[in-house]
TORPADREN-814709 format. One record per residue: x, y, z of N, C-alpha, C in turn; residue in one letter. Coordinates in steps of 0.2 Angstrom, whole numbers, plus 2048, in hexadecimal, padded with zeros to 3 digits. Example, Ala and Ser with C-alpha at 12.3 -4.5 7.8 and 13.67 -1.06 7.14 Angstrom:
residues 2
8427E482783E7EA8278427F0827a
8407F58238447FB824840800827s
***
This chain:
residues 491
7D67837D27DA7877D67DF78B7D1x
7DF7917D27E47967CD7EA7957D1x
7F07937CB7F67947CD7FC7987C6x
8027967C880479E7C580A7997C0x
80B7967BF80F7937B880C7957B3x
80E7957AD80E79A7A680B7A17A6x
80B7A47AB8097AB7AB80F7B07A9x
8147AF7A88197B17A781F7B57ADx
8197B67B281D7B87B88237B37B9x
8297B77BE82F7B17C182B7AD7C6x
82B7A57C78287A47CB82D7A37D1x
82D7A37D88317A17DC8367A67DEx
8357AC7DD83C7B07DE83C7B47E2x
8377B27E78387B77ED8377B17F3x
8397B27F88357AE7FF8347B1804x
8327B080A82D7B28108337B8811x
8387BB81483C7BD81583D7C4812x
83C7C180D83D7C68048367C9805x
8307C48038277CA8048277CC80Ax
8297CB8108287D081882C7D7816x
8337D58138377DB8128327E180Cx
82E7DE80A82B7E28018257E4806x
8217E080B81C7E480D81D7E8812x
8227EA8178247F081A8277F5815x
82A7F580F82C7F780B8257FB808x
8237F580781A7F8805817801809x
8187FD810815802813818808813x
81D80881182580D812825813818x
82780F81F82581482482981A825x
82F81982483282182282F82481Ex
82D82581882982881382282B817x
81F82581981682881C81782B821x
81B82B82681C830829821835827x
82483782382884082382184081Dx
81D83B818819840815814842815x
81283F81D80983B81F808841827x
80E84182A80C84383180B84A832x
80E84D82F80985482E80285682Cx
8028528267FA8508247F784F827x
7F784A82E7F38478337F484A839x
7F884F83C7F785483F7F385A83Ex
7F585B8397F08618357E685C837x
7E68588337E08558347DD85483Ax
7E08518407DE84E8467E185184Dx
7E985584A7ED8588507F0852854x
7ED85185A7F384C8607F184685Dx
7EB84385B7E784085B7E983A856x
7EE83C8537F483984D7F4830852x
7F88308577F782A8597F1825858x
7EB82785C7E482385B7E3822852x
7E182784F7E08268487E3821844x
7EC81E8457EF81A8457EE814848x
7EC81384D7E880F8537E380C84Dx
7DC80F84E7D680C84C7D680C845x
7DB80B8417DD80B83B7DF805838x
7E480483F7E77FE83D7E37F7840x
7DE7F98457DA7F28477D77F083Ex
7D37F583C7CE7F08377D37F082Fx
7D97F48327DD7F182C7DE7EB82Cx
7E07E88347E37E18327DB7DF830x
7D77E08317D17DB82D7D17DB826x
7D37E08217D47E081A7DC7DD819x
7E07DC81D7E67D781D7E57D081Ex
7E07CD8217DB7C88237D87C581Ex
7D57C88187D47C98147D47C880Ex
7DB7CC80C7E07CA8077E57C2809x
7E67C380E7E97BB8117E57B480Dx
7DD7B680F7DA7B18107D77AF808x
7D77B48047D67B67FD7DC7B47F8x
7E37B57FC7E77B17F97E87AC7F8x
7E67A77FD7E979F7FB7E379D7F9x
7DF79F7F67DA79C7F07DA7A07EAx
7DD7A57EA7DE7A77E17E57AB7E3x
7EA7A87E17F17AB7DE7F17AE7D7x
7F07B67D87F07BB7D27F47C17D3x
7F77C27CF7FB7C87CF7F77D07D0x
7F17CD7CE7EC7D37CE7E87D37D4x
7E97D07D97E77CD7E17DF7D07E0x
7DE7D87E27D67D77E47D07DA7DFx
7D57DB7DA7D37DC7D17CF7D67D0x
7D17D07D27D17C97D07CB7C77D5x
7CD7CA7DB7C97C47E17C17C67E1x
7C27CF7E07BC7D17E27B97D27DAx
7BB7D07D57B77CE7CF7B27C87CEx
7B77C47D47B67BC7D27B17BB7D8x
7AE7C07DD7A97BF7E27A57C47E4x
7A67C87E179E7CF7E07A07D17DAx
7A27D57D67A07D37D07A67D77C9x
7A87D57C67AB7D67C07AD7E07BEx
7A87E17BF7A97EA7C07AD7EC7C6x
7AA7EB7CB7AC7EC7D27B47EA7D3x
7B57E37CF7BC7E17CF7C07E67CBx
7BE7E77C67C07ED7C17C17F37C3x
7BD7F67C87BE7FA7CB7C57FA7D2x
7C57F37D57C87F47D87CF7F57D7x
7D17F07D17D87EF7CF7D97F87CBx
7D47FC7C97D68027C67D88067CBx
7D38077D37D780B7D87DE80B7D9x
7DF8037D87E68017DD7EB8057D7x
7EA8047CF7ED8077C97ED80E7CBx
7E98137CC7E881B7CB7EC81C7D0x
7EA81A7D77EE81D7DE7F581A7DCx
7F58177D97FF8137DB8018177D6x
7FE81C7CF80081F7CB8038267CDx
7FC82A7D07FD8307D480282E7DAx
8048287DC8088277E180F8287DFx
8108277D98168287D681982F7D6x
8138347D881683A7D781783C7DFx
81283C7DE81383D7E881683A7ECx
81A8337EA81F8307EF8288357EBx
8258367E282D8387E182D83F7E2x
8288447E482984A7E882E84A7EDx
82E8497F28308487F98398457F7x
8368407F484083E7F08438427ECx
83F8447E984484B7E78478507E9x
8418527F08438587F48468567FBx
8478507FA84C84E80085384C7FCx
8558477F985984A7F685D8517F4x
85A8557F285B85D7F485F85F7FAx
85885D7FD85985F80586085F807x
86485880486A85580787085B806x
87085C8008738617FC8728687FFx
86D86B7FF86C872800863873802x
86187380885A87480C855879806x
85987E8038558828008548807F7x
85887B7F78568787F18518747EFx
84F8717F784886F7F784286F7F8x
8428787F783B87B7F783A87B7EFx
84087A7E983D87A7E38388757E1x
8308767DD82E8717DD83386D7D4x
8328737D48348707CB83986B7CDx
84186C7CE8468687D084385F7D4x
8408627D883E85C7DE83B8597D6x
83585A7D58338547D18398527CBx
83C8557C98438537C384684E7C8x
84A8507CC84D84B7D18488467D2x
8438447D68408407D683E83B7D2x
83D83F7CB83B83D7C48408377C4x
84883A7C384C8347C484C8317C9x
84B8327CE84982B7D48458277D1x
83E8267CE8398247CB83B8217C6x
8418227C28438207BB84781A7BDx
84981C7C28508147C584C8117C9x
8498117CD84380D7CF8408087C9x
83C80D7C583A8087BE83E8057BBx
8458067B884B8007B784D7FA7BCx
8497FC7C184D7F67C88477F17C6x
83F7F37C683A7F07C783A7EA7BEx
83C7F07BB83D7EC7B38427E57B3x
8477E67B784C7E27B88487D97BAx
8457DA7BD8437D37C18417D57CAx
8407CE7CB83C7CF7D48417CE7D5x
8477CC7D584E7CA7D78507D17D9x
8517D17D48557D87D48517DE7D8x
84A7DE7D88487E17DC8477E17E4x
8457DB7E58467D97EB84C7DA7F0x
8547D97EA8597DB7EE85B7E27EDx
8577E67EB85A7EE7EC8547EF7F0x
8507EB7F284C7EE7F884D7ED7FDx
8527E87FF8537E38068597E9809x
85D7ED8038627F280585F7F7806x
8587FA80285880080685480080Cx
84E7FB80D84A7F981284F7FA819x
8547F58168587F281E85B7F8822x
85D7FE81C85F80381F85C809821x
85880A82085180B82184F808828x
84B80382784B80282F84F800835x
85680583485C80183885B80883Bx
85A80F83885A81683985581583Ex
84F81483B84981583E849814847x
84D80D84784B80A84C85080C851x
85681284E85A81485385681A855x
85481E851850822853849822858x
84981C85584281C85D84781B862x
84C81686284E81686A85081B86Cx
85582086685582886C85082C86Bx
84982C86984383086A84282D873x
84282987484182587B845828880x
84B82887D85082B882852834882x
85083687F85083E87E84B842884x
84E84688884C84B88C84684E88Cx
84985388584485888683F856882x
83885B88283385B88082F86087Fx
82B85F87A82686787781F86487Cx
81E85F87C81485F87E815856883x
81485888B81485188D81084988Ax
81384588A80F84188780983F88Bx
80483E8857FC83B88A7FB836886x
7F883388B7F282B88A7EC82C885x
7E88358877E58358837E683587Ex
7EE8368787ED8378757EB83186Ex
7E982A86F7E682386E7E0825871x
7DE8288747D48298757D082986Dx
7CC82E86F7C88308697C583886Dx
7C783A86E7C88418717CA84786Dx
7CE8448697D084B8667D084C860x
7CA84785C7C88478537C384D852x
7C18518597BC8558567B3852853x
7B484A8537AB8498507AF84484Bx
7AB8408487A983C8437AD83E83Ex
7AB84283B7B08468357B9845837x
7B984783D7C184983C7C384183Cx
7C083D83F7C28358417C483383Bx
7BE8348377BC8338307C683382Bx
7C883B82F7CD83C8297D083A82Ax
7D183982F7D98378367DA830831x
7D282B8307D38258307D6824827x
7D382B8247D682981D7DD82A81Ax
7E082F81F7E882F81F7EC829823x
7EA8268297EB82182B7EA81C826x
7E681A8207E781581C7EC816818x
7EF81C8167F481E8127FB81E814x
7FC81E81B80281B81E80281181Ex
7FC80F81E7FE80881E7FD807817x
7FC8088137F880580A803803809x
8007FC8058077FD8018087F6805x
8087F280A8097EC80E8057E7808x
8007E78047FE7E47FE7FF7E37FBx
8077E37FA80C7E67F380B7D97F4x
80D7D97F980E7D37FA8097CE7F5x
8037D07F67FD7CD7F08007CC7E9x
8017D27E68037D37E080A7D27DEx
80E7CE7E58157CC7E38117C27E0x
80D7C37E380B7BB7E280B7B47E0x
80C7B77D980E7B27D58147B17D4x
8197B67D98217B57D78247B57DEx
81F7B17E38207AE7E98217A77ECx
8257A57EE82679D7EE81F79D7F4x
81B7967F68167957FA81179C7FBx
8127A07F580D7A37F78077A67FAx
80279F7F97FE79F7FD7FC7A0803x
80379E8078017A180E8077A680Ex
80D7A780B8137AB80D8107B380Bx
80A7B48078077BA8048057BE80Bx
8007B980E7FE7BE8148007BD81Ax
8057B98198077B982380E7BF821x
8107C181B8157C581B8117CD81Bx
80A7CD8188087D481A8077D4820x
8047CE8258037D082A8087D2831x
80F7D082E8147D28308167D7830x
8157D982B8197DF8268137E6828x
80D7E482B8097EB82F80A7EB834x
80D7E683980D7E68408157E9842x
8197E983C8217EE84081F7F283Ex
8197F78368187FE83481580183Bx
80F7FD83E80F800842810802848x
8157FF8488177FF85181D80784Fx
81F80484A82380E848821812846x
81B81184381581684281281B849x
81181684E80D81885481481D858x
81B81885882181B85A823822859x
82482385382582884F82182F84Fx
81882D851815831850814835858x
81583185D81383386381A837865x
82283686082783886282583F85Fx
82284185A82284685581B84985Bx
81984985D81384C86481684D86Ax
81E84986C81F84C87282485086Fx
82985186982E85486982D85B866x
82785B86382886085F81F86685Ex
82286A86081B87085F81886F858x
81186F85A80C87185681087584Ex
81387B84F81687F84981B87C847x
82087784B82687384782286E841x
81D86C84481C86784081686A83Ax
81487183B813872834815875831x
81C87883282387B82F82487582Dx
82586F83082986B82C827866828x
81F86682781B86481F81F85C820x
82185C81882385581682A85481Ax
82E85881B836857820833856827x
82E85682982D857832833850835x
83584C82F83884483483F849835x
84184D82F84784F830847856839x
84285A83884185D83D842859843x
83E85384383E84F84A84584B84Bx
84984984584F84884685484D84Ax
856853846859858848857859851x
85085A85284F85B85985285485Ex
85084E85C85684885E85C848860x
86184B85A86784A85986784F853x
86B85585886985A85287185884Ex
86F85D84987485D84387185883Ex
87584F84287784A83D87084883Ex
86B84784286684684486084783Dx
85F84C83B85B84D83685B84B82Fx
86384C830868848828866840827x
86683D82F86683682E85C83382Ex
85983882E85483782E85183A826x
85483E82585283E81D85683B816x
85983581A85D83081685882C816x
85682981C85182581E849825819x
84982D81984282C81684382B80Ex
84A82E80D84D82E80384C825803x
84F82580584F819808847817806x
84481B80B83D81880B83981A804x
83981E8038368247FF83881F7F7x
83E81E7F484181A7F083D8137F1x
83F80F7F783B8097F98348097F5x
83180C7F882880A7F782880D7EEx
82B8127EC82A8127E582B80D7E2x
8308087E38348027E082A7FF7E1x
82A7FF7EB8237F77E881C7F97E6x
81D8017E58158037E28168017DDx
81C8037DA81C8017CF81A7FA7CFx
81D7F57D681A7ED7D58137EE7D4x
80F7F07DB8087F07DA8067F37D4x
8067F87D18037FB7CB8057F67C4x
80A7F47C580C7F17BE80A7E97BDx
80A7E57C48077DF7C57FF7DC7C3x
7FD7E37C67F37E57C57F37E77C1x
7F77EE7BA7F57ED7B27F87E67B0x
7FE7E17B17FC7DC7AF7F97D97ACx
7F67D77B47F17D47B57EB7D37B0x
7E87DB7B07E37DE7AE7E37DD7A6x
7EB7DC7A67EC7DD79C7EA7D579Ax
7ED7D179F7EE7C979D7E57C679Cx
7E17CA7A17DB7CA79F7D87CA79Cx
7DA7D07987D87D37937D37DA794x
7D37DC7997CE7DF79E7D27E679Dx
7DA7E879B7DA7EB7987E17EC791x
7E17EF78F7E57ED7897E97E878Ax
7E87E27847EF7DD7887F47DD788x
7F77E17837FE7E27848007E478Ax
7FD7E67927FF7EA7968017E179Ax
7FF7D97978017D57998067D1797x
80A7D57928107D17908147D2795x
8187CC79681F7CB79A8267CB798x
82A7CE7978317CF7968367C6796x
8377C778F8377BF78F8407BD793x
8437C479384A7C37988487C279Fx
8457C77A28447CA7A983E7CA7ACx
8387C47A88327C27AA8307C97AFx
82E7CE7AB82B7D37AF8287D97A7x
8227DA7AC81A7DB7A781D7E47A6x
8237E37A18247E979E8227EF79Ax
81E7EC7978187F17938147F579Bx
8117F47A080D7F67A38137F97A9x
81A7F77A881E7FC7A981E8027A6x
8218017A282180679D81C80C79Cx
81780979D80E80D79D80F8137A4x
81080D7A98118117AF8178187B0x
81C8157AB8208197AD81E8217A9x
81B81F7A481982579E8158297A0x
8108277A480A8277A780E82D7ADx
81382A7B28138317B68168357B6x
81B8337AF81F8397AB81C8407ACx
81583F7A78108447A680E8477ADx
80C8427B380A8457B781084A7BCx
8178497BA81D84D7BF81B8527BAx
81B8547B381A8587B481585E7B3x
81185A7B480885E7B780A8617BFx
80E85C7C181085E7C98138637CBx
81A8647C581D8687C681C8707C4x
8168717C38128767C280B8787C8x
80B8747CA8048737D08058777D4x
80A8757D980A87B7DF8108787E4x
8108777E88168767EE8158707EEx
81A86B7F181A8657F28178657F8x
8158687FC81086580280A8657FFx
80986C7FC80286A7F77FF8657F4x
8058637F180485C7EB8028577F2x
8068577F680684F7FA8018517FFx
7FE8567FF7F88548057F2852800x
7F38567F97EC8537F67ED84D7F4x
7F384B7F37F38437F17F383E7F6x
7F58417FD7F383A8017EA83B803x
7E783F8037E18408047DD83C7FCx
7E183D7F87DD8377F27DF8327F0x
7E38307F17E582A7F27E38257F7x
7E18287FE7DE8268047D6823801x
7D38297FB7CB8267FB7CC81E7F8x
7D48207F27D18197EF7D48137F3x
7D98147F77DB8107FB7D680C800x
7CF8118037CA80F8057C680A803x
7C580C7F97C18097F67C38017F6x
7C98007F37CC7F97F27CB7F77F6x
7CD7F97FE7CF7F48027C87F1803x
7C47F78047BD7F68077BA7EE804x
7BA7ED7FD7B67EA7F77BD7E47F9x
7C27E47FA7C67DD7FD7C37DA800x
7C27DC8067BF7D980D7B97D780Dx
7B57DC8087AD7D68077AF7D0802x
7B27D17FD7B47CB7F97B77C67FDx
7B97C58017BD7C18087B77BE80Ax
7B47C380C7AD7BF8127A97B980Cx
7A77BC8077A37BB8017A77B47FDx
7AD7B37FD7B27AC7FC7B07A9800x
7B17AA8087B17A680B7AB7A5812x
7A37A680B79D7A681079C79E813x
79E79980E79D79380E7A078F815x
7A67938177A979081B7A7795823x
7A779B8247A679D8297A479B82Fx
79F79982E79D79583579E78D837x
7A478D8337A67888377AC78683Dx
7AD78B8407B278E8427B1795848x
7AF79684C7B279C8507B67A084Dx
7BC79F84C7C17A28477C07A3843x
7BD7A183D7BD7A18367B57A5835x
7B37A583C7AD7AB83B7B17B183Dx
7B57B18437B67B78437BC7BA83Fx
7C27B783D7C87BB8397C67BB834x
7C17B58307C17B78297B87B9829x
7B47BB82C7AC7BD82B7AE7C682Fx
7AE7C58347AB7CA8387B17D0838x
7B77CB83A7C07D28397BD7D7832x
7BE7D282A7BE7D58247B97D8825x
7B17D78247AD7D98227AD7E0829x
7B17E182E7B17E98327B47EC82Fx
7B97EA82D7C17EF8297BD7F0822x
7B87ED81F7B77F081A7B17F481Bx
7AE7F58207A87F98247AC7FF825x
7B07FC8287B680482B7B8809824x
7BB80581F7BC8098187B780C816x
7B28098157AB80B8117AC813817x
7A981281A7A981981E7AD81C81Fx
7B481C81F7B882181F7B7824817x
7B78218127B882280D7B082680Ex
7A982780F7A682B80D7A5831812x
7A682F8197A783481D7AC83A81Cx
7B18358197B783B8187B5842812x
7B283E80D7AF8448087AC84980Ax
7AB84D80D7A88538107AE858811x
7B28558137BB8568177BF858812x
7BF85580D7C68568067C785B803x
7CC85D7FF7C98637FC7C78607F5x
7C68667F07C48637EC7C88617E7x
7CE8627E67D58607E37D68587E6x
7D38567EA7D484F7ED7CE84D7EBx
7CA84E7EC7C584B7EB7C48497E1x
7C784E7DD7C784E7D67C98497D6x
7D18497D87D78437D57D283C7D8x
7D083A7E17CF8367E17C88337E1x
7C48377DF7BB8347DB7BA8357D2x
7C083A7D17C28397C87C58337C7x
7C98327CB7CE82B7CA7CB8257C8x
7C88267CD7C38207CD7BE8207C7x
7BA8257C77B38257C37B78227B9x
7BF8297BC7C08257B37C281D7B2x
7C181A7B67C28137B57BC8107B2x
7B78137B47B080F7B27B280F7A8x
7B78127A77B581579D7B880F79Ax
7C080D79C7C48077997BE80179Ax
7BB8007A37B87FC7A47B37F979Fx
7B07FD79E7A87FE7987AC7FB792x
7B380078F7B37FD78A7B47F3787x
7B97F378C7BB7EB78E7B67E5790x
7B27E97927AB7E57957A87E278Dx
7A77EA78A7A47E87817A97E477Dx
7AD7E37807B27E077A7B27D977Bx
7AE7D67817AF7CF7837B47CD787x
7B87D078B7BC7CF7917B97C7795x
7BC7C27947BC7BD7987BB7BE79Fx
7BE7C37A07BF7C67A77B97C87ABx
7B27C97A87AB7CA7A87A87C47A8x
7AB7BE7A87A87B97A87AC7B47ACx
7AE7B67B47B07B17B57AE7AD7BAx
7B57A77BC7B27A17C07B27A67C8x
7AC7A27CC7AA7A57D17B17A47D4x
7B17A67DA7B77A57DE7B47A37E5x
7B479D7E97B07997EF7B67977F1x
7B67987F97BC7937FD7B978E7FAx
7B578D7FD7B07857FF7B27817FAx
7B17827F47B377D7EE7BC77E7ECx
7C07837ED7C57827EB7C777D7EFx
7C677F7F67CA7787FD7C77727FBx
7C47727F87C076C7F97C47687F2x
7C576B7EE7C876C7E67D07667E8x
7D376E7EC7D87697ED7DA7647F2x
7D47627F57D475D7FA7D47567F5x
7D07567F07CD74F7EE7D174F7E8x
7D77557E57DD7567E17E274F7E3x
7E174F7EB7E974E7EB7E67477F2x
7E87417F37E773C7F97E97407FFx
7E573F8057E874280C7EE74080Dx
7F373A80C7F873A80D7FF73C808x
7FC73C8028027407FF807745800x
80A7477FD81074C7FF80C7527FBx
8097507F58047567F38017587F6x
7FC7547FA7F77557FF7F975A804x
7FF75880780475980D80576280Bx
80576380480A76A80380476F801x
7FD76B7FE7F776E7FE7F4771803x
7F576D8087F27708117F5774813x
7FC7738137FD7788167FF783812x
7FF78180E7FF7878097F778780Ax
7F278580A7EB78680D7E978A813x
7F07878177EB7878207EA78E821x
7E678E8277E37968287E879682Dx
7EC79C82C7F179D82F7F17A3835x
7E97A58367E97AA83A7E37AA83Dx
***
């Protein structure tokens, strides 16, 4: 059984509490909606509710998945690791590289928005600059990567402050969406049908923008090794951490359907939460929602640099890719070379940005490519789930269906959106997010030839791990006692 003393990570410096607050943080539901729900109106129109809906069922099966993958290998590089160690060394390689590219381009696309909201505060016309937004944000992105360099402590506690306030807005906002009069379009039932995707195709987009609103609840995986009882605290914290994104997910999107026309919501691009504020409670209304989303917006850059920096880690420690990218900071036990990288890394890209075109530009081709690789990884989790744990499945009702039949549909569902959707993208998404990918096969190859350990590894089986630490410890011991229960199938 893999465990996490001398990895250099802090051990113990988060608890159940602290990873529930990281994985809605993850999700950052202010953020995916002011940057996501134009996007998915544009794609689906009313239909924005269901898409989120049948998005979230086979999500929770790749959540099922990572849970059940956690408590038999604790890795910083979660499904870099899992899906190496159970279909095959490339594909793992491939998957820990998606999570690297998207969380990289995410860098820029999450500091877009924080640049031009910040603005926004100041003077509305400041931010239509793109050049300015991304400077602004650049600095967002800069203090962000100082807080993440500091330690999980320190991280942890500048996310509990902006998270908490963040969802303290949000939740006052749904209660006066509920209580607000007027209306642009009456509410319908049908809008949870499947009525209004147009065909397969549109289902298709709906579902790969709807990945992009939940992605980021995985951050929990890759806090791993610097989580007390990890084992189990990993995924009953993601599982919590998607079930309050969506409930403000569905809230928010049905309020943005009854309150506001068709043209408000494409005039209002990435600001639509502040649009939908202002018609709330005009004035202070739009303010306090484009606070909300600067909170979120800041939040989830803090726990993408986690994920990106944790997974080159990982990937360095392995040696799979350069190792320096797995030294640790011998003050602030944190994998600062792979900081560092990151940060240099999207320096270059703000300003490739700052030349592109409009910030809505920038952000619709980047949640449309980041959504493919989002598909990818998750997809290749959920079989390495079922494929762990083939040994055991039928021994159990449950244990064939949450950990066999749930994962192996959410990763059925991703494979298809991810190829269905390609026909739908444009080609500037498609670039960023099938070049993204394809360049990872080149480090891979290299490291392959160099003799990466990481090409050779131990298989990964429940069967044997459970069985590992049963005959480890007597049934009555307090080992035994602490082994089961960091084991038990909690779902």
């Amino acid at each position: 059984m893999r465990t996490t003393p001398g990895r250099g990570l802090q051990p113990n410096a988060l608890g159940t509490f602290d990873t529930i607050v990281m994985a809605v943080a993850g999700s950052a539901p202010a953020y995916s909606l002011a940057a996501t729900t134009a996007v998915l109106f544009g794609a689906v129109g009313l239909a924005g509710p269901a898409a989120l809906l049948y998005c979230a069922i086979p999500m929770l099966g790749i959540v099922l998945a990572y849970a059940r993958l956690g408590r038999i290998d604790v890795n910083a590089g979660a499904g870099y690791s899992w899906v190496g160690r159970t279909l095959h060394p490339f594909l793992g390689f491939l998957s820990g590289w998606a999570l690297v590219f998207a969380a990289t381009v995410f860098m820029v696309a999450g500091s877009l928005p924080a640049g031009s909201l910040t603005l926004s505060l100041f003077d509305p016309a400041l931010a239509e600059n793109t050049a300015l937004s991304c400077a602004v944000g650049a600095g967002w992105f800069l203090m962000m990567l100082c807080v993440v360099l500091g330690g999980a402590r320190l991280t942890v506690r500048a996310q509990l402050l902006m998270t908490g306030v963040e969802m303290l807005i949000l939740v006052v906002f749904v209660l006066a969406a509920l209580l607000h009069r007027g209306h642009a379009t009456a509410f319908d039932w049908s809008w949870f049908g499947l009525g209004h995707f147009g065909g397969a195709s549109g289902f298709a987009s709906g579902a790969l923008i709807a990945a992009f609103y939940y992605w980021g609840w995985d951050v929990t995986s890759n806090l791993s090794e610097e989580t007390r009882d990890s084992r189990r605290t990993a995924g009953l914290a993601a599982l919590v951490g998607i079930g309050v994104v969506f409930l403000l997910f569905e809230a928010f999107t049905v309020a943005v359907n009854v309150l506001l026309t068709a043209e408000q919501i494409e005039r209002g691009g990435a600001n639509v939460l502040a649009v939908l504020g202002h018609e709330i409670w005009p004035g202070v209304g739009g303010k306090l929602l484009i606070l909300a989303v600067l909170l979120s917006t800041v939040a989830t850059l803090e726990t993408t640099l986690i994920q990106v920096t944790r997974s080159l880690f990982a990937m360095g420690r392995d040696r799979a890719l350069p190792a320096a990218l797995g030294t640790v900071h011998r003050r602030w036990n944190t994998p600062w070379v792979a900081i560092v990288v990151v940060g240099a890394a999207a320096l270059v890209m703000f300003a490739a940005a700052a030349a592109a075109g409009s910030v809505e530009q920038i952000l619709g081709d980047a949640v449309n490519a980041i959504g493919l690789q989002i598909a990818f990884y998750y997809a290749l989790a959920g079989i390495a789930a079922v494929v762990a744990y083939k040994g055991l499945l039928l021994t159990s009702v449950r244990d064939f269906v949450l950990g066999g039949v749930w994962p192996l549909l959410g990763s059925a569902f991703m494979l298809w959106a991810f190829v269905e959707s390609l026909g739908e993208l444009t080609t500037a998404s498609l670039v960023i997010g099938l070049g993204g990918l394809a360049a990872g096969v080149v480090p891979m190859l290299v490291y392959w030839r160099k003799g990466s350990a990481y090409y050779r590894p131990a298989r990964l089986d429940a069967a044997r791990v459970l069985a590992a630490a049963e005959t480890f410890a007597s049934p009555d011991s307090p080992r035994a006692r602490r082994v089961d229960e960091s084991l038990a199938t909690d779902f």
